[in-house]
C-alpha positions in Angstrom: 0.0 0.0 0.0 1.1 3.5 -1.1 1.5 5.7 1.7 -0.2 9.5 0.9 1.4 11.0 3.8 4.9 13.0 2.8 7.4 14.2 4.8 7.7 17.9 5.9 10.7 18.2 3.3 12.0 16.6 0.5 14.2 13.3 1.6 13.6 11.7 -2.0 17.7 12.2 -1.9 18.7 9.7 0.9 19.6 6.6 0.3 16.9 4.4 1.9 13.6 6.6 -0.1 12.7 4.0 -2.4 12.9 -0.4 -1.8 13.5 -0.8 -5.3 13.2 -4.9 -5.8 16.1 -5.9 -7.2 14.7 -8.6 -9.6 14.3 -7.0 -13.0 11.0 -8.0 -13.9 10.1 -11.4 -16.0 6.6 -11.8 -16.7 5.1 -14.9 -18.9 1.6 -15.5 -20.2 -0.5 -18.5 -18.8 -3.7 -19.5 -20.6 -6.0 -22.2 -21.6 -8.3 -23.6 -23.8 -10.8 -26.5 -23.2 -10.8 -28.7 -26.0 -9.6 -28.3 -29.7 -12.7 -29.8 -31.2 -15.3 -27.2 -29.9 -13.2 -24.4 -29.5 -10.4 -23.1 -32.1 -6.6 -23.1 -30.1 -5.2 -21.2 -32.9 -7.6 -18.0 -32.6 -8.3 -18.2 -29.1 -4.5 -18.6 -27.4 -3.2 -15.6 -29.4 -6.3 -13.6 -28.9 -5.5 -14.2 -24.8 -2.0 -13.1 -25.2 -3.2 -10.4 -26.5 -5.6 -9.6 -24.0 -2.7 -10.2 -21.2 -0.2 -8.4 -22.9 -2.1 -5.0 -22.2 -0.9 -5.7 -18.6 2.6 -5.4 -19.6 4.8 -2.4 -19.3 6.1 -0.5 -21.9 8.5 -2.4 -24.1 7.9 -5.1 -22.4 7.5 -8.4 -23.5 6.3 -12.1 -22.0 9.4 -14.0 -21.3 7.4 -17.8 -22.0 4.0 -18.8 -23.2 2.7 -21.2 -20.4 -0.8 -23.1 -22.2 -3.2 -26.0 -21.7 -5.8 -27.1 -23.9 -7.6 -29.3 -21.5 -10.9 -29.1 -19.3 -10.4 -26.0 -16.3 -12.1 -28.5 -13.9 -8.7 -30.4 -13.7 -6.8 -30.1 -10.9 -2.7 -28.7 -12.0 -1.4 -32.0 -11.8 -3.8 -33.6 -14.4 -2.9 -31.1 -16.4 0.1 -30.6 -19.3 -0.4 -34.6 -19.5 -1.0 -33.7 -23.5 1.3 -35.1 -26.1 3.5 -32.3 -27.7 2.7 -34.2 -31.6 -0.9 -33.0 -30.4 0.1 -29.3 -29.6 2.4 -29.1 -32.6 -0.7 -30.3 -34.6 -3.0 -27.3 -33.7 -0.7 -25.0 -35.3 -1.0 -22.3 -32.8 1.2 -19.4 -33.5 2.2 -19.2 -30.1 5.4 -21.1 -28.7 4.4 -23.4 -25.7 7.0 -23.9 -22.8 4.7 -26.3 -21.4 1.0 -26.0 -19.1 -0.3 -25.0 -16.6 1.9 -27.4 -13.4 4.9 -27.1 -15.6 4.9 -23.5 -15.0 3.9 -23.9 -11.3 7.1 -26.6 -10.9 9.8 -23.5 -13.0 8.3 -20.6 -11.8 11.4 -20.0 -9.3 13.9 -21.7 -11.5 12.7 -19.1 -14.6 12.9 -16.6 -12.0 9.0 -15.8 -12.7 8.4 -12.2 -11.3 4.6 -11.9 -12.9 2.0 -14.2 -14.5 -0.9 -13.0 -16.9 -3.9 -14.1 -18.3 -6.7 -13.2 -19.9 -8.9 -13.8 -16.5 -9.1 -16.1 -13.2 -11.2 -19.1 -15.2 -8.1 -19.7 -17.8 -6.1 -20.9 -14.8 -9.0 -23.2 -13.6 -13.0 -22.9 -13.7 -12.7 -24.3 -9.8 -12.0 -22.1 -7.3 -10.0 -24.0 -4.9 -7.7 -24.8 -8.0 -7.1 -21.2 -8.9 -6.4 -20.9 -5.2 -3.3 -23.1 -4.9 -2.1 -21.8 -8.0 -2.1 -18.4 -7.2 -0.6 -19.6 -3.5 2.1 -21.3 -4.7 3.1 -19.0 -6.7 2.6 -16.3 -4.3 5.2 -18.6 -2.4 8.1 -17.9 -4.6 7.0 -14.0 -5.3 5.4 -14.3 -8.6 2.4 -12.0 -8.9 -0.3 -13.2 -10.5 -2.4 -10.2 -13.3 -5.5 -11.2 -15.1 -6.0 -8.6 -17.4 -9.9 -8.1 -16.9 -9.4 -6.5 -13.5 -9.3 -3.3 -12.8 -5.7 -1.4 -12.4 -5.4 1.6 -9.2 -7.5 1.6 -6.4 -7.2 -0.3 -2.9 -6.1 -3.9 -2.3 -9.8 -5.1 -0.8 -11.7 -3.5 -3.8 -8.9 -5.6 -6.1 -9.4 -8.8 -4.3 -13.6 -8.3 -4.0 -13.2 -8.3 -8.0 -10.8 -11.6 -8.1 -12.8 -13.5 -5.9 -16.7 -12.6 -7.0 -15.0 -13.5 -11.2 -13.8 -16.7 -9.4 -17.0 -17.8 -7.6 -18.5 -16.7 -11.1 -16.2 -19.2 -12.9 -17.1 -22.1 -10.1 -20.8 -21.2 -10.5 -20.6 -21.4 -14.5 -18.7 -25.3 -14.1 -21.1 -26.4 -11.5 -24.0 -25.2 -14.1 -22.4 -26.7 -16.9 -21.9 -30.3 -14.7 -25.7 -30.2 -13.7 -26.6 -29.8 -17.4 -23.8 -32.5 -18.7 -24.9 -34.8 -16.1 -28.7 -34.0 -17.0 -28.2 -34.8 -20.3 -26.2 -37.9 -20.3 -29.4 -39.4 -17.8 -31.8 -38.6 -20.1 -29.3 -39.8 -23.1 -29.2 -43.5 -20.9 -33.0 -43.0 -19.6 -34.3 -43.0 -23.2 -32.0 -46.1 -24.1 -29.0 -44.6 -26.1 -26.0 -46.2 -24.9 -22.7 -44.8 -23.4 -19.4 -46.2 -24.5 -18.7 -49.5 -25.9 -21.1 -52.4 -26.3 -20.6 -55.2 -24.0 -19.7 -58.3 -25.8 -22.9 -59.8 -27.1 -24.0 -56.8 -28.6 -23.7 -53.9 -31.3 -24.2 -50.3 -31.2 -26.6 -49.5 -34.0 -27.4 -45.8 -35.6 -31.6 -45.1 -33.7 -32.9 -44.1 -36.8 -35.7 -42.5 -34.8 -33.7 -40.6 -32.8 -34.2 -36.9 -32.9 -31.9 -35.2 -35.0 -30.6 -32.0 -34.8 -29.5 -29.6 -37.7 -25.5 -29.1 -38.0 -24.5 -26.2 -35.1 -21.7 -24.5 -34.4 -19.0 -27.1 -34.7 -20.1 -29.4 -37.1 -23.0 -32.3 -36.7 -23.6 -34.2 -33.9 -22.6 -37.7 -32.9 -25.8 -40.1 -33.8 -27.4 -41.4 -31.1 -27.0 -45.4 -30.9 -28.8 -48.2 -29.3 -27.6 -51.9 -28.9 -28.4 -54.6 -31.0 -27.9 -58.3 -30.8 -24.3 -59.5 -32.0 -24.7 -60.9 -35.7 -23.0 -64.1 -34.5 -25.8 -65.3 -32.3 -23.8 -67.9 -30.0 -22.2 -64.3 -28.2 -25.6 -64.4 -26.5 -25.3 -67.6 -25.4 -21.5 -67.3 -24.2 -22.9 -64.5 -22.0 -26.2 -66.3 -20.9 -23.6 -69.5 -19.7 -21.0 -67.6 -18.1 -23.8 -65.8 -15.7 -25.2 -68.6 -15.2 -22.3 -70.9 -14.1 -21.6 -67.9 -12.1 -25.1 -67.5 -10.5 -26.2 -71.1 -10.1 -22.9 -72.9 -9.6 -20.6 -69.9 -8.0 -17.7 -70.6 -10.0 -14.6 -68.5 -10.0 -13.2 -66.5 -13.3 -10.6 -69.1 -13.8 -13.3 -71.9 -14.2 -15.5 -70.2 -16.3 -12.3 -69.4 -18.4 -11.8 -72.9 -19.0 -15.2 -74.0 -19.7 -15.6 -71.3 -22.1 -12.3 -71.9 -23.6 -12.7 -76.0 -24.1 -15.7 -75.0 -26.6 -14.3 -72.4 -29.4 -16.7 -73.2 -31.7 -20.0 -72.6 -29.4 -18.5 -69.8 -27.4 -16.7 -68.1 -29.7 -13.9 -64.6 -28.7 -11.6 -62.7 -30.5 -7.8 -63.6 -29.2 -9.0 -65.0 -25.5 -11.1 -65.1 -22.6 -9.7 -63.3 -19.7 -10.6 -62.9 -15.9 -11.3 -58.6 -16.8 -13.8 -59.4 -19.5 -15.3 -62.4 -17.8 -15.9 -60.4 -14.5 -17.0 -57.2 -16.6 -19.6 -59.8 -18.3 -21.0 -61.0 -15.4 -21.2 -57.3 -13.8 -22.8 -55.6 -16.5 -26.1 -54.8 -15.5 -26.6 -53.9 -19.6 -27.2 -57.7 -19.9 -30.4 -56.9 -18.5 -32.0 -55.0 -21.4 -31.8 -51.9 -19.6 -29.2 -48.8 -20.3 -27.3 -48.4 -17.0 -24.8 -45.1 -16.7 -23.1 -43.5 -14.5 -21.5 -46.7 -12.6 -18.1 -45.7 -12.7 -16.4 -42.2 -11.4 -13.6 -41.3 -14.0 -12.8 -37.8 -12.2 -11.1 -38.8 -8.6 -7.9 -36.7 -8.8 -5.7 -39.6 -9.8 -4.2 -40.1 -13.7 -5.7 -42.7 -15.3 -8.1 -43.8 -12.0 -11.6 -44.4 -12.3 -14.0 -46.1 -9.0 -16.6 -47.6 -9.2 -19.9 -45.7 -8.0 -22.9 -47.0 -5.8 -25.2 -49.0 -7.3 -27.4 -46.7 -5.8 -26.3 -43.8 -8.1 -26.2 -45.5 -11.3 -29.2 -44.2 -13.5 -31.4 -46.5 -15.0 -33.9 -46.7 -18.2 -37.5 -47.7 -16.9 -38.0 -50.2 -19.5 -35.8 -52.7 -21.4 -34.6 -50.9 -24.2 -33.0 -53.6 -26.0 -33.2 -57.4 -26.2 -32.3 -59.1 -22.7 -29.2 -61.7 -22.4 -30.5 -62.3 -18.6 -33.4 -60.7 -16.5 -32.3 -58.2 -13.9 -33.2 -60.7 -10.9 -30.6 -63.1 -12.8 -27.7 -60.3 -12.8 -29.1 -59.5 -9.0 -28.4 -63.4 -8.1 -25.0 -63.4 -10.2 -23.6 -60.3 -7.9 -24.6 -62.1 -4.9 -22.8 -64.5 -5.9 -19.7 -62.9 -7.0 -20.2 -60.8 -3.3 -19.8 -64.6 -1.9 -16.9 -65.4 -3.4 -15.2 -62.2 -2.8 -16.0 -62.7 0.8 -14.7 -66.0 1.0 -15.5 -70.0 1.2 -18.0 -69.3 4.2 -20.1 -67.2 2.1 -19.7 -68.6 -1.2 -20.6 -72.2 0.4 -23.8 -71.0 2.3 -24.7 -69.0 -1.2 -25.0 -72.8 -3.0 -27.3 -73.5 -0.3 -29.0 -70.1 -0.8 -29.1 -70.9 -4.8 -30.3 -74.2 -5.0 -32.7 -73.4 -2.0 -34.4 -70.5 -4.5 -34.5 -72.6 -7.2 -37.2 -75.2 -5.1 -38.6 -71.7 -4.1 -37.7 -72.3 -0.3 -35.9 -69.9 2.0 -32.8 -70.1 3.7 -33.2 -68.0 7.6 -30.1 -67.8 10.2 -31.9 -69.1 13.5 -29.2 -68.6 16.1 -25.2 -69.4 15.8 -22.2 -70.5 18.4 -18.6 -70.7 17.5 -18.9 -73.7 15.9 -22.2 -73.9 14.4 -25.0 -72.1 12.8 -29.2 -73.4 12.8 -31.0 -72.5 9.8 -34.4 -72.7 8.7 -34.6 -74.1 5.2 -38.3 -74.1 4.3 -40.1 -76.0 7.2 -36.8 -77.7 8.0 -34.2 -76.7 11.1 -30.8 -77.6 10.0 -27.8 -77.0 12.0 -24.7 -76.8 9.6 -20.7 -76.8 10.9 -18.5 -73.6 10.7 -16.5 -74.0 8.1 -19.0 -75.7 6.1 -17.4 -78.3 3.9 -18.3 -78.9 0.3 -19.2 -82.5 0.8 -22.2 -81.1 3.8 -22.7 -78.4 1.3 -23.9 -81.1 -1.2 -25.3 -83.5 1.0 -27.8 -80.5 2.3 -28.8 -79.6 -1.6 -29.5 -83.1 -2.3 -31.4 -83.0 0.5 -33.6 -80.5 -0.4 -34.0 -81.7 -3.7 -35.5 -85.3 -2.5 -37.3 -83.5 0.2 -39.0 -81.2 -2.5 
């Protein structure tokens, strides 16, 4: 802050009247761009350095060109992950000494003074992330100028403008989330699928999907539902492997090697592998339904994706194409995939649970000690050991099956 108050005479003379800092100054320009698909790089990059260069002083000039084209709701260190054949492609006419962490990590080693942009949003659209940018920066004395706030006035009226323009640019990516998201429900709601097919399927062109008229950059992707597989025995590779999974709770490996002992009936490109098999069996697309939304690809981490809650994946309210299995069949297949993830104990009592379903009776825990557990099969007590060995496991279903 710029003190108003002079001395009584003029000491502008002395020695110690001005703190010059002794760094000549070293500014660079920092920008962004989303994507190079919908938006031009070539047109908008120089038209920012343009935009930040009225911040510099006279004969000045931007010592490097710091510049992402990725999404602004990346945190810095999923960004600058681009290949450089993909930014030598664009043809910008802008040199690029790398993004947006690259110029974080040099800032002090380039011996940084100042940092431009056009505004607070080309550094990140969420707040937090313009934030730690401007922190860490701030850390090694580089001042950060975006061009589109106002120059003179106090410090407080400054920072009221930074901060209201970045809540704005947090408000516009949380809008434009909520309307993504929106969209992509109703895009799986209506039955247009996400991604690619699952393995007895097709995605096929909905020629009764709405079309819209060419916009702004270029025609839109077709909308596409799946379609049985033209070889026909895919569905029945599917329809085996959920069911040796549901009804006889075997493991990947064994599924692998019935699969693989008949080529001709279950036919794959190159091999069947304990990924696809497990995919398979989890799909819930099997069903006839369009499921999205089951897997979280933004969680901070290159190349990480989790899995979601089954309770937010979004669902179509009707089958929307044919059915490999019915949804109660994928519900009994992730039971019993949940058993043998848990262990023997649960995958042996889920045999018991299986066969007891298929004779329409129900299994019921009574009471349990250390060693062993009563249930109620139908009208039947039984009293089973823990562990429970394959060879009671057996003798109970046959059980059942002469008592039904």
């Amino acid at each position: 802050m710029i003190s108003h108050f002079r001395p009584p005479i003029d000491l502008s003379d002395l020695p110690g009247y001005t703190q010059a800092d002794a760094r000549a100054r070293r500014p660079v320009f920092v920008g962004r761009v989303s994507t190079k698909d919908n938006q031009n790089p070539a047109t908008s990059i120089p038209r920012q350095v343009a935009l930040a260069s009225e911040r510099l002083e006279a004969g000045e000039e931007f010592v490097a060109y710091f510049w992402d084209v990725e999404s602004g709701m990346l945190p810095p260190e999923l960004r600058s992950l681009g290949a450089q054949e993909m930014y030598d492609a664009l043809a910008v006419p802008v040199p690029r000494d790398g993004g947006l962490q690259d110029l974080v990590d040099r800032a002090e080693h380039l011996a940084v003074t100042h940092v431009m942009a056009e505004r607070s949003d080309r550094v990140a659209r969420a707040m937090l992330t313009s934030l730690t940018v401007e922190h860490a920066l701030e850390q090694v004395g580089v001042e950060v100028v975006y061009a589109n706030e106002p120059t003179g006035g106090t410090e407080s009226g400054r920072l009221r403008t930074r901060r209201y323009s970045q809540v704005d640019a947090e408000i516009y990516r949380a809008t434009m989330m909520e309307m993504s998201m929106g969209g992509q429900f109703q895009h799986a709601v209506q039955g247009w699928n996400h991604g690619y097919p699952p393995y007895p399927y097709i995605a096929v062109i909905d020629e009764n999907a709405p079309v819209r008229g060419k916009g702004r950059f270029g025609a839109e992707r077709p909308k596409k539902k799946l379609a049985p597989h033209p070889d026909s025995r895919r569905f029945d590779a599917a329809q085996e492997m959920c069911r040796l999974r549901r009804e006889e709770h075997l493991r990947s490996g064994d599924i692998i090697a019935i699969l693989a002992s008949k080529p001709d009936r279950y036919p794959i490109e190159g091999r069947w592998t304990h990924n696809l098999v497990e995919g398979l069996i989890a799909n819930p697309k099997l069903t006839g339904h369009q499921v999205y939304n089951r897997k979280a690809s933004r969680t901070g981490r290159a190349g990480f994706s989790k899995w979601n809650p089954i309770s937010k994946w979004v669902w179509s309210p009707r089958v929307v194409h044919e059915p490999v299995i019915s949804v109660q069949e994928w519900k009994e297949a992730q039971e019993a995939t949940a058993g043998l993830r848990a262990g023997a104990e649960a995958g042996s009592l889920l045999r018991i649970r299986a066969a007891a379903r298929r004779l329409e009776l129900t299994v019921t825990a009574v009471s349990s000690n250390g060693t062993h557990t009563l249930y109620r099969i139908g009208g039947r007590q039984v009293s089973l050991p823990t562990p429970l060995p394959d060879m009671v496991v057996q003798q109970v279903i046959e059980d059942m099956e002469r008592a039904a």
